[in-house]
N, CA, C and O of each residue as an XYZ file, in Angstrom:
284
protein
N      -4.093     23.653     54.476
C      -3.052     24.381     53.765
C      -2.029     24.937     54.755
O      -0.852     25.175     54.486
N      -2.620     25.110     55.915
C      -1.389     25.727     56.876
C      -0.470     24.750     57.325
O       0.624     25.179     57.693
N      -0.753     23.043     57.398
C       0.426     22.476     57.769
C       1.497     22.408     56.601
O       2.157     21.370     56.561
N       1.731     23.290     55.734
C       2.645     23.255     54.970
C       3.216     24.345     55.371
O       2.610     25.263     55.924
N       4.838     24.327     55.042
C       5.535     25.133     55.189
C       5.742     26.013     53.770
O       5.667     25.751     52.570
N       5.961     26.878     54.358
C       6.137     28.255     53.621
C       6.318     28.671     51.956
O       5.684     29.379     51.173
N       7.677     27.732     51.868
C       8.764     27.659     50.912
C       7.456     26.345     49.395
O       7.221     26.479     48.195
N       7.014     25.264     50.475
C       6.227     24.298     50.111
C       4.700     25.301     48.687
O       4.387     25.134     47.508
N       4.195     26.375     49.980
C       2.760     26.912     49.513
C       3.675     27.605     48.235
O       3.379     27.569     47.041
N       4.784     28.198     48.813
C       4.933     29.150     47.004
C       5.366     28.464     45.969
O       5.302     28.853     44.803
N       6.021     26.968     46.511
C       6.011     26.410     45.033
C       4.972     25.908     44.306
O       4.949     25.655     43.102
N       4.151     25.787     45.088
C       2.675     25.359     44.584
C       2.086     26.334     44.162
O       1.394     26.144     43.161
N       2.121     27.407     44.615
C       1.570     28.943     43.918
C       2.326     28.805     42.737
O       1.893     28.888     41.588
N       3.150     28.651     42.992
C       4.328     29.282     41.263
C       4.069     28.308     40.545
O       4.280     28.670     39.387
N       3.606     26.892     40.573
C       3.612     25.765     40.100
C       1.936     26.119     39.118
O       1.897     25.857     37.916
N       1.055     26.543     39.636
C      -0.019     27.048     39.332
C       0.277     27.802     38.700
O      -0.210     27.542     37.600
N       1.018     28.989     38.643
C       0.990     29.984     37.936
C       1.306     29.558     36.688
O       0.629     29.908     35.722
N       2.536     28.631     36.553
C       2.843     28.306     35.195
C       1.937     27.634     34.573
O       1.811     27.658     33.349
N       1.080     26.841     35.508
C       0.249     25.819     34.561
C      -0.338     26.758     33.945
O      -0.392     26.762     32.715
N      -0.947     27.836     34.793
C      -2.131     28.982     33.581
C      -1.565     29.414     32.727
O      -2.153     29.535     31.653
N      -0.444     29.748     32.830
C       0.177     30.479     31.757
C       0.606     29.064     30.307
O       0.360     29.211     29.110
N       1.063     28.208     30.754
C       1.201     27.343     29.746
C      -0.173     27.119     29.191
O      -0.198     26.937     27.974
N      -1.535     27.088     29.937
C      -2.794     26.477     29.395
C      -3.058     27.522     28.229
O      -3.263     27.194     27.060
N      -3.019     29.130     28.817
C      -3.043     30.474     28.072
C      -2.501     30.458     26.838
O      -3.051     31.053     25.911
N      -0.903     29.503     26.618
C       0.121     29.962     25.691
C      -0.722     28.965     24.811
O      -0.985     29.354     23.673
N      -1.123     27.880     25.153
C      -1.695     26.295     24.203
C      -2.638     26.994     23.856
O      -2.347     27.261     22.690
N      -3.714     27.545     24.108
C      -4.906     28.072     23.908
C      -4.637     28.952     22.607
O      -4.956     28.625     21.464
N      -4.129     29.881     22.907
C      -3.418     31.204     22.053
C      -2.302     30.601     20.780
O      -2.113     31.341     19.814
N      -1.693     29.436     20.830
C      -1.428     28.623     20.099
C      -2.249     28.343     18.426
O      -2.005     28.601     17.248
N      -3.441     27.590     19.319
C      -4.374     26.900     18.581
C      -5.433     28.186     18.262
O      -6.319     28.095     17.411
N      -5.221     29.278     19.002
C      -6.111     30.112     17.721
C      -5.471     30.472     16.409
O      -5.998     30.229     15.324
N      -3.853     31.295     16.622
C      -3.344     30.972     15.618
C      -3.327     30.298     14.599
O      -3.366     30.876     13.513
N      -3.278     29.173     14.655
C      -3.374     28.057     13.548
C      -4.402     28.396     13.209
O      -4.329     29.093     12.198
N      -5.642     28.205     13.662
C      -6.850     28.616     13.362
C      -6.901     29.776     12.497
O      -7.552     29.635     11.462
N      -6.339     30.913     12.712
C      -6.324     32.141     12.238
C      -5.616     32.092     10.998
O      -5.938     32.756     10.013
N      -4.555     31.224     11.056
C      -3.611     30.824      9.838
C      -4.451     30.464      8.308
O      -4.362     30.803      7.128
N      -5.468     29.385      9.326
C      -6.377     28.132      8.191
C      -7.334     29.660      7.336
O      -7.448     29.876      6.130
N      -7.750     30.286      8.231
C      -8.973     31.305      8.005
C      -8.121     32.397      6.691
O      -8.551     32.633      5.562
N      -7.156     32.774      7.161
C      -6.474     33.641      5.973
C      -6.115     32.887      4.899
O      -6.027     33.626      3.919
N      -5.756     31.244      4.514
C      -5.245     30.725      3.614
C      -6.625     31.096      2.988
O      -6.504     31.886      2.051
N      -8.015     30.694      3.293
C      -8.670     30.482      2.868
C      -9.397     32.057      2.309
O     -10.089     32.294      1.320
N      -9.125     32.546      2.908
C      -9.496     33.933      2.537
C      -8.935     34.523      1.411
O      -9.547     35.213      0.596
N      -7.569     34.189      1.383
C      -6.341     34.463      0.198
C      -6.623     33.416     -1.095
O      -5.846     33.546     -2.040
N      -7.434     32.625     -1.183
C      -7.473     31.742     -2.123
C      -9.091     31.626     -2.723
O      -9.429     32.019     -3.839
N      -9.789     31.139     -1.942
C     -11.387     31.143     -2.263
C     -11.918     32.553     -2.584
O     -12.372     32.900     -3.674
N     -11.782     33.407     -1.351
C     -12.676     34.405     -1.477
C     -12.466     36.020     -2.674
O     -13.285     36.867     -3.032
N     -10.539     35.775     -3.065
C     -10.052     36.436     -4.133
C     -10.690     36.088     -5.423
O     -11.280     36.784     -6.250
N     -10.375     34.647     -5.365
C     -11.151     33.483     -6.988
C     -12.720     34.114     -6.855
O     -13.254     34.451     -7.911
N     -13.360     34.259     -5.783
C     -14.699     34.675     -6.048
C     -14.864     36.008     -6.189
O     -15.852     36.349     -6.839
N     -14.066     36.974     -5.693
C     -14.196     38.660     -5.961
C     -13.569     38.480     -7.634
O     -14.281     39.116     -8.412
N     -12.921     38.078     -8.021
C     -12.477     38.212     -9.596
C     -13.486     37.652    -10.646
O     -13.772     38.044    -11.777
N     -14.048     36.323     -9.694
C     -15.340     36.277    -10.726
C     -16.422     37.048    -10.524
O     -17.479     36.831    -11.117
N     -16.295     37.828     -9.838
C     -17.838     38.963     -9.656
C     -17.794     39.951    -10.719
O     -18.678     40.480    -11.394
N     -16.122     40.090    -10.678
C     -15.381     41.153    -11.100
C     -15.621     41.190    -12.394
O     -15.981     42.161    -13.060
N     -15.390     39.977    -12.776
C     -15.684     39.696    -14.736
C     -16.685     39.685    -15.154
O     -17.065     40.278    -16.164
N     -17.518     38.756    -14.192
C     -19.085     39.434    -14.242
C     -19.582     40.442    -14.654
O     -20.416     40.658    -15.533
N     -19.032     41.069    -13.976
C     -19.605     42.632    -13.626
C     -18.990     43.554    -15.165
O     -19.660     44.444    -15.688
N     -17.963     43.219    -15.557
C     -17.568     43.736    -16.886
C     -18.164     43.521    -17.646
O     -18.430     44.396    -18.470
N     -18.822     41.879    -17.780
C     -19.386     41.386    -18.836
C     -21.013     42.494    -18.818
O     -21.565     42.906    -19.838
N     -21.379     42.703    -17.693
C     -22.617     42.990    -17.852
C     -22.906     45.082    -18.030
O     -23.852     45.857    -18.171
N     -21.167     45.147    -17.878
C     -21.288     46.689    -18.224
C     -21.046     46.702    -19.752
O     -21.404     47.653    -20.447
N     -20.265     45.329    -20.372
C     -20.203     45.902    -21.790
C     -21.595     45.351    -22.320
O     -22.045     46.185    -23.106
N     -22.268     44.493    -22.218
C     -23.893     43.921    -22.716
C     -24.567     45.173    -22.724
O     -24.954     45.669    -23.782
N     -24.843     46.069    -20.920
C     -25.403     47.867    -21.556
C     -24.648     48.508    -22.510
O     -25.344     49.337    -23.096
N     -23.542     48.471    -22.901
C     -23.025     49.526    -23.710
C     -23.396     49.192    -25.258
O     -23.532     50.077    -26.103
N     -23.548     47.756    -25.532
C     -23.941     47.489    -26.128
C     -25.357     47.305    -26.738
O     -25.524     46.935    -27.900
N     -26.263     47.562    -25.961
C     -27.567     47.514    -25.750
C     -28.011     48.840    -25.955
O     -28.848     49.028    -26.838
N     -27.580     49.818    -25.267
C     -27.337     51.214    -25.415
C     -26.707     51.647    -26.529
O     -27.135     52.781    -26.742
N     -25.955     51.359    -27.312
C     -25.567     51.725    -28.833
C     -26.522     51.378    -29.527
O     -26.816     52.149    -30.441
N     -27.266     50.239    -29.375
C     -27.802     49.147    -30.344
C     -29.249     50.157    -30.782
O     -29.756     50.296    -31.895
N     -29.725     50.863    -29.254
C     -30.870     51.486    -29.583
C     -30.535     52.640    -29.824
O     -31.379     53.471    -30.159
């Protein structure tokens, strides 16, 4: 490394530096998306399934009320 001159080692330092930082930005990229896929799915499946718990759950408070009058 020392038969290089000076000007040579820091572009290679700086040349490095960007690669990490570009590998960092791709990385951080693709979680995003990732993170994107995870909320669509969160916003769509897991609402449709809290609303059917939800009705559920009505259905089976009016069946006691009804059950409870009945006796």
């Amino acid at each position: 490394m020392n038969q290089f001159k000076i000007g040579t080692r820091l572009g290679m330092a700086f040349g490095l530096v960007l690669l990490i930082t570009a590998v960092i930005a791709a990385v951080g990229f693709w979680r995003l998306s990732m993170l994107k896929e995870t909320t669509v799915r969160i916003a769509t499946v897991e609402i449709e399934r809290n609303q059917l718990a939800m009705e559920w759950k009505a259905g089976i408070d009016l069946n006691w009320t009804r059950a409870s009058a009945a006796l």
